[in-house]
N, C-alpha and C positions, 0 to 999 in steps of 0.2 A: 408340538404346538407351532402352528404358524409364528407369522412376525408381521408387524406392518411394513409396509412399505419404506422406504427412506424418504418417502417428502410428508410421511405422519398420517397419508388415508389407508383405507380400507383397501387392501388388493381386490380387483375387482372378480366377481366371479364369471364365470366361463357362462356368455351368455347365449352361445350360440342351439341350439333344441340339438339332444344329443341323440333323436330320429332324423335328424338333417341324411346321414347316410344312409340310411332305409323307408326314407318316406315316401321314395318312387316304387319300392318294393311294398308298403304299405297301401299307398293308395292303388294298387293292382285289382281290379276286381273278384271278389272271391266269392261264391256262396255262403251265404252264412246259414248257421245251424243254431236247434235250441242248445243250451248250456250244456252242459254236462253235470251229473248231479255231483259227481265227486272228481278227484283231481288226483288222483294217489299218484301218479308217476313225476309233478314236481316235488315230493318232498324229498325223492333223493335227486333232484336237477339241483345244477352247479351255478351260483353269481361268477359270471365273469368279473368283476368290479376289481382292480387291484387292491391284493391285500385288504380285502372284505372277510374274504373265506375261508377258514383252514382245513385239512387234512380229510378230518370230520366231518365238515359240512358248519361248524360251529361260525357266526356271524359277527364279526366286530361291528355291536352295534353303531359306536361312535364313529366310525369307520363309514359306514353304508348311509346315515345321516350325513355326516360332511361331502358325501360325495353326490349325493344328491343335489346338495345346493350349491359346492364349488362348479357343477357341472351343468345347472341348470335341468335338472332333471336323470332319469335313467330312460337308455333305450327299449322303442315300444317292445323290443322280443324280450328284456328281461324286465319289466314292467310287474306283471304279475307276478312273480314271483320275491322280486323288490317288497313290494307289497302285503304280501302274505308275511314278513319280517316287519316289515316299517308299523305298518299299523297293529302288530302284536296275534295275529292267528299263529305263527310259528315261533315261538319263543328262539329269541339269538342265540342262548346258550344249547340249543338242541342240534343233536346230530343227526345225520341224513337219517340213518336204523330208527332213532327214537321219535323223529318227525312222520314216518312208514306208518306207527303205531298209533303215532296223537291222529294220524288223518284216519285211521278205524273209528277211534272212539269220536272224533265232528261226526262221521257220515251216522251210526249211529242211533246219535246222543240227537243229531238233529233230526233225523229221521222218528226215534220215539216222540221227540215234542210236535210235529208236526203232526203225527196222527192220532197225537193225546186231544188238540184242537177240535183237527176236523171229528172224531167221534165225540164230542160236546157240542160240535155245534156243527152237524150235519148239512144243514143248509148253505153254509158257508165255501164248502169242498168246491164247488165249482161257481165259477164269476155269474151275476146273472146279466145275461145279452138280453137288450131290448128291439134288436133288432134296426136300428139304422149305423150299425157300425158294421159295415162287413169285414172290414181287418181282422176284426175283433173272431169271429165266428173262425178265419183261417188260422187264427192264433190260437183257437183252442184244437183245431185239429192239429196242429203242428207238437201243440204241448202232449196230447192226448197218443202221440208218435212215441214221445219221446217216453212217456211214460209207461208204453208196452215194453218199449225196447229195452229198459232199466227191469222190469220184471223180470223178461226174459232171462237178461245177464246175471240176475240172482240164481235163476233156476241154473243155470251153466257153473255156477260155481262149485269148486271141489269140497270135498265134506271137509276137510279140514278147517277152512276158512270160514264155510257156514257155521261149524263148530264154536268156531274162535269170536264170528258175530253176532252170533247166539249168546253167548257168553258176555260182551258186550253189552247186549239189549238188555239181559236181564240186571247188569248193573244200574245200565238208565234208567229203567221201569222203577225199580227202589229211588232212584233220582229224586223221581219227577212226581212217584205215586202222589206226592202230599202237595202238589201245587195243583191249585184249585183256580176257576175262572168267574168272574163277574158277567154274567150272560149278558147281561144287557151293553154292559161299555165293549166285551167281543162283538157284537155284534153291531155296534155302532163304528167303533175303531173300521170294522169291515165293510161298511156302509160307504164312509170317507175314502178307504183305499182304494174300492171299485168306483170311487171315481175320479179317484187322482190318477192312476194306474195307467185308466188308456188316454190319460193329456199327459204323459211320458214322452219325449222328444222321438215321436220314431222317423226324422229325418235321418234319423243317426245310421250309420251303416247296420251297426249291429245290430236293428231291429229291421233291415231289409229281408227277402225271400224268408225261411224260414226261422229268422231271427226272429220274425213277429211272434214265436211263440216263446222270447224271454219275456215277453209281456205276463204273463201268467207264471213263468220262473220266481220272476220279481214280488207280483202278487203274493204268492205264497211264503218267500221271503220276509214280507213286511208283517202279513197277519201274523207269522210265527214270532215275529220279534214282540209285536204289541200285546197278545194273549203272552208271553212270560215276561215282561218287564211292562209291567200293568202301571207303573209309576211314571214311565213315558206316553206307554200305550203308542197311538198315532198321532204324529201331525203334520200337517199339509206341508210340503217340499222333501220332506224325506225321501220319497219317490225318487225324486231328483237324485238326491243324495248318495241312497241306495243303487239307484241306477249305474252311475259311476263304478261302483265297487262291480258290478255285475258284469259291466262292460272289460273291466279291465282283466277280471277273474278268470269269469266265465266257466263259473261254478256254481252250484244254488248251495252247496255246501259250505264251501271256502267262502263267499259271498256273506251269510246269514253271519257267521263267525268273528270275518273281519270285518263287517259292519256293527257287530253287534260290540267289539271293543274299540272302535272310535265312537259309538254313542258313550260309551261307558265314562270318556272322557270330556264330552260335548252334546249330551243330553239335552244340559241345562239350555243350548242355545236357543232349543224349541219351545221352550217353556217362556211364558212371558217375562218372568222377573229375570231371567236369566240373560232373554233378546234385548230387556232393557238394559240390565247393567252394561255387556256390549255398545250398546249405544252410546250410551252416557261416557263411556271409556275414549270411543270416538269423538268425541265431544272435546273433552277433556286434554288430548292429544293435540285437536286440531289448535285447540286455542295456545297450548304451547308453541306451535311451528309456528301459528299467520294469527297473532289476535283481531287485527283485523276483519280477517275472510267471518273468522269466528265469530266474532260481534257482529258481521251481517245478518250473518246464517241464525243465530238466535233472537233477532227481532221480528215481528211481524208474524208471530204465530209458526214460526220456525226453528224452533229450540227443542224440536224431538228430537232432528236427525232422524225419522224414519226416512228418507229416502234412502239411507245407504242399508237398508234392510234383509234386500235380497241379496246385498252384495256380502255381507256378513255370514246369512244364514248359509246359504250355497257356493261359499266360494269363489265367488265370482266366476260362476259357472257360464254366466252368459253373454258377458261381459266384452269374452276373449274367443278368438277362435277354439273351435273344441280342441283339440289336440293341443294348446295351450292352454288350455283351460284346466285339462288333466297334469300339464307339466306344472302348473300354479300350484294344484293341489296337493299333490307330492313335496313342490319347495315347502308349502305351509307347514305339509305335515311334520317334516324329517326335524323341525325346530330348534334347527342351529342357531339363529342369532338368537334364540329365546334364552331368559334369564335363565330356565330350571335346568339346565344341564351340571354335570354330576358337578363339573373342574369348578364351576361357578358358587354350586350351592355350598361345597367346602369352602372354596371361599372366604364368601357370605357368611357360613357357619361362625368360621374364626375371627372374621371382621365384628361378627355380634360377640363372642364371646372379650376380644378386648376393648369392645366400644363400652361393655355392660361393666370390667375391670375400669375402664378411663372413666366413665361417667360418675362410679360412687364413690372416683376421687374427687372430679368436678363439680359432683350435685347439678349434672347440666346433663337437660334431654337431649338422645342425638336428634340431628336433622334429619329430613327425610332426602334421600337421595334420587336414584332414577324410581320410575312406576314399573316395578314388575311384572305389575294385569297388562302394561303398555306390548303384545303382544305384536309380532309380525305383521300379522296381519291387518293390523289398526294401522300398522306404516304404510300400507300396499293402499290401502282404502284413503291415506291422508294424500300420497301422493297422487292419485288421481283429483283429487279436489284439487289440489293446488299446482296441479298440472291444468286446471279446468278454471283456472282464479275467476279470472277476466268473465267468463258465461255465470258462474254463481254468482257473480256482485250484480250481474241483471235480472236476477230468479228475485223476485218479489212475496212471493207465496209456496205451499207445500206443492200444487198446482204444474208451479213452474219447475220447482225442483223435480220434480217424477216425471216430467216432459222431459227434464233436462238429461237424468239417470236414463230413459228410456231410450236417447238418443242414442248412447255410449254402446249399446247391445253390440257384440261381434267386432266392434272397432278399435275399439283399446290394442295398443302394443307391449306384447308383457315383457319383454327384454328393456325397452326402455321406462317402463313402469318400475320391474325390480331397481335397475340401478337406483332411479332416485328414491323408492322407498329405502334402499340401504343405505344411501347418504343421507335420507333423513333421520334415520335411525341411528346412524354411528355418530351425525350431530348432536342429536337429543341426547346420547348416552356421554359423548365428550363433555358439551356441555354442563350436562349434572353432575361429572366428575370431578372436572375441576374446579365449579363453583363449590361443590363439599367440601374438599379438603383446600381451598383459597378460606374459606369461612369457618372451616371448624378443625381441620385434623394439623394446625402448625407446630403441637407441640407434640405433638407425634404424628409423625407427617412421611416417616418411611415405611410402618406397615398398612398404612390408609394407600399409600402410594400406589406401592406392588399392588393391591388390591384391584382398585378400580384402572389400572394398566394391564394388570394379568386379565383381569374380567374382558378389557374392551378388545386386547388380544386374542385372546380365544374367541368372541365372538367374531372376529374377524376370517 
C-alpha cells in the first residue's frame, strides 16, 4: 500500500503518455490490414509490466490496474493484450496453457453464434450498398479477402485440431441450440448498425488502405452482440464504442468478447434510465464542488445536463486527441480510485458491520458519508466544467451549452484534466471524511479513523 505524501495530498500520478517512446515508431506509416479473425499467439505473450506477471503467465490483477493509472496509461505495443485482462476476456487467474485453450473455445463459440444469425436471417450476411459510398464497396472487397483467406487456413489445418474444433462446435451447437431471435427487432437492430457503421471515424488510421474493410469486421461484431443480448440489442454510439476495442484488438474475436463484457457492466449506460441516472449523478457532484456554477446550469431550462452526454456515453472519445483518448479509456477502466476495490469493500464491510453494533447501542441512524455511484469519471466530466467556469456562466440556454461542448472537440488536455479531476476527487472524499467522523464517529473515533484513512490511502 502506498502512503501519502508528507505535506497530506495525493502523490501525483505519472502523467506523462507512456507511448511518448514509441510514438515516432507509432506514427511510422504502415499498411493496414482487415482484422484478424482470431489472435491465438497472444495468449501465450508476456506483460512486460513490473511484477504484473508471474512464471505462469497468471496476472496481478491489482497490480496491472494500479499501474495503468500510476502510469497514465500502458504502452501502445502492450496495449492489446493489457486489455484483453483489464476488461475481463482473459481471466487474471489464467495461465498462458489455459488462456491457448479459452481462445479455441471464443473463436468457436463466436463463430457458431454468428452463423446461428446470419442462417435466420439471410438477408442480413451481407451490408446493403446504395451505391453512393464507394469506400464502402472497397470495404467489402477487402472483407470478402479476408474471408477467403480464413477458409483457406481452416482447410490447412491438421486433423488433430480440426478434430479438437469439431469438438468444440458441437459443444456450442448444444449452447446456443435453444436461443431463439425476434425477427423483426434483428432486423431492425441491423437496419440502425448499417447506418451507424459507415459514420465510424474512418479518419482513423486503422480504417485507412485495407483497414477499410474492419468496417464490415465491426459490422458483424455489433449484429452478433445484439441478436444474443436482445435485452440491449443496439444503440446508437456503440459503433464508436466498439470501434475502439477493435482498433486496439485487432481481432473480430477477441473484439466481440471483450466488448461484450464491458457491456456486461455498462449496458445500462445505453439504456435511457441508465443515461439518465449518469446525468443526474453529474448533477449531483457538480453542485457539491461549485454550487454556484450548479445553480446556473439548472435554471433556464437547463437542469438535464444533457450536454455532457456524449461525454459520458463515449468516454470522451472526441473530446481528446485520439491516442489520448484511448489512454483516458484505459485510466477509466482499470478503476483505481473507484470505491469497489477489494481493500476498500472489506473495509466498508467492517465499518457497516460496527456502525450496525454502534448504532443499536445509540438508536442513531448512521450518516451518509462519500457517494460511491460518485464515479471517476463524473470527476473527469466535473473538472472540465470547472476548468470551463467562466464560458458556462455565459451559456444562457441548452443551445449554448452544446455550442459550448462542441467547441471542446480535440482540444481538451488530458494530463492536465486528470490532475485536477484527482484533486477534486481526493477533496471530495477528504472532505466527507472528516466531516463524518468530526459529526459522528467521536466516541469511537479510532476504527472510523483507520477506515476512512486506509480508504483515502489506498485510493491514492
Amino acid at each position: 500500500m502506498e502512503n501519502l505524501h508528507s505535506n497530506g495530498k495525493l502523490p501525483q500520478t505519472v502523467r506523462e503518455d507512456p507511448g511518448n517512446m514509441s510514438r515516432q515508431q507509432a506514427e511510422v506509416p504502415s499498411r493496414r490490414r482487415v482484422a484478424a479473425v482470431s489472435a491465438p499467439a497472444l495468449s501465450a505473450s508476456r506483460l512486460t509490466l513490473p511484477g504484473v506477471m508471474d512464471a505462469e503467465g497468471r496476472v496481478d490483477e491489482s497490480r496491472l490496474r494500479m499501474h495503468i493509472f500510476k502510469n497514465g496509461g500502458v504502452s501502445p505495443s502492450e496495449r492489446g493484450l493489457a486489455w484483453r485482462f483489464l476488461f475481463g476476456m482473459y481471466p487474471c487467474s489464467s495461465t498462458a496453457l489455459e488462456r491457448s485453450l479459452l481462445q479455441e473455445q471464443y473463436l468457436v463459440r463466436y463463430q457458431v453464434m454468428k452463423r446461428k444469425w446470419q442462417q435466420f436471417l439471410p438477408s442480413a450476411v451481407r451490408i446493403q450498398l446504395n451505391g453512393t459510398d464507394a469506400e464502402l464497396f472497397t470495404a467489402v472487397r477487402y472483407f470478402d479477402q479476408r474471408e477467403a483467406q480464413t477458409q483457406q487456413q481452416a482447410l490447412d489445418q491438421s486433423e488433430e485440431v480440426k478434430e479438437r474444433l469439431a469438438f468444440l462446435e458441437l459443444q456450442a451447437q448444444i449452447l446456443f441450440e435453444r436461443i431463439t431471435f425476434d425477427l423483426e427487432e434483428l432486423r431492425e437492430a441491423t437496419r440502425i448498425i448499417d447506418k451507424d457503421v459507415p459514420r465510424t471515424n474512418r479518419d482513423l488510421s486503422y480504417y485507412q488502405d485495407e483497414g477499410l474493410g474492419n468496417l464490415l469486421v465491426l459490422r458483424d461484431i455489433l449484429i452478433t452482440y445484439a441478436a444474443f443480448h436482445p435485452e440491449v440489442s443496439y444503440a446508437q454510439g456503440m459503433n464508436d464504442l466498439c470501434s475502439r476495442f477493435l482498433e486496439v484488438l485487432d481481432s473480430e474475436v477477441d473484439t466481440f468478447w471483450s466488448f461484450s463484457c464491458y457491456m456486461e457492466k455498462f449496458s445500462r449506460d445505453f439504456m435511457a434510465d441508465g443515461l439518465h441516472r449518469k446525468i443526474e449523478l453529474e448533477a449531483a457532484l457538480l453542485k457539491e464542488l461549485d454550487p454556484p456554477l450548479y445553480a446556473h446550469l439548472v435554471k433556464d431550462n437547463m437542469e438535464s445536463f444533457t450536454f455532457c452526454h456524449r461525454w459520458l456515453l463515449l468516454g470522451f472519445q472526441r473530446e481528446f486527441e485520439h491516442s489520448d483518448a484511448l489512454r483516458l479509456f484505459e485510466i477509466l477502466s482499470c478503476d483505481h480510485l473507484e470505491l469497489i476495490s477489494q481493500q476498500v469493500d472489506r473495509a466498508r464491510y467492517q465499518e457497516r458491520l460496527d456502525q450496525k453494533h454502534y448504532t443499536e447501542e445509540r438508536s442513531e441512524s448512521p450518516r451518509q458519508t462519500f457517494n460511491t455511484d460518485f464515479t471517476f469519471e463524473l470527476f473527469i466530466c466535473a473538472a472540465i466544467l470547472l476548468d470551463n467556469r467562466e464560458s458556462l456562466l455565459q451559456c444562457r440556454d441548452d443551445v449554448h451549452l452544446i455550442q459550448f461542448t462542441s467547441s471542446l472537440q480535440g482540444k481538451l488536455d488530458l494530463n492536465s484534466t486528470l490532475e485536477k479531476a484527482e484533486s477534486h476527487f481526493y477533496n471530495y472524499c477528504k472532505h466527507c471524511a472528516w466531516g463524518y467522523m468530526n459529526g459522528h464517529c467521536r466516541a469511537n473515533s479510532s476504527k472510523h479513523e483507520d477506515f476512512f484513512i486506509n480508504s483515502v490511502v489506498y485510493l491514492s
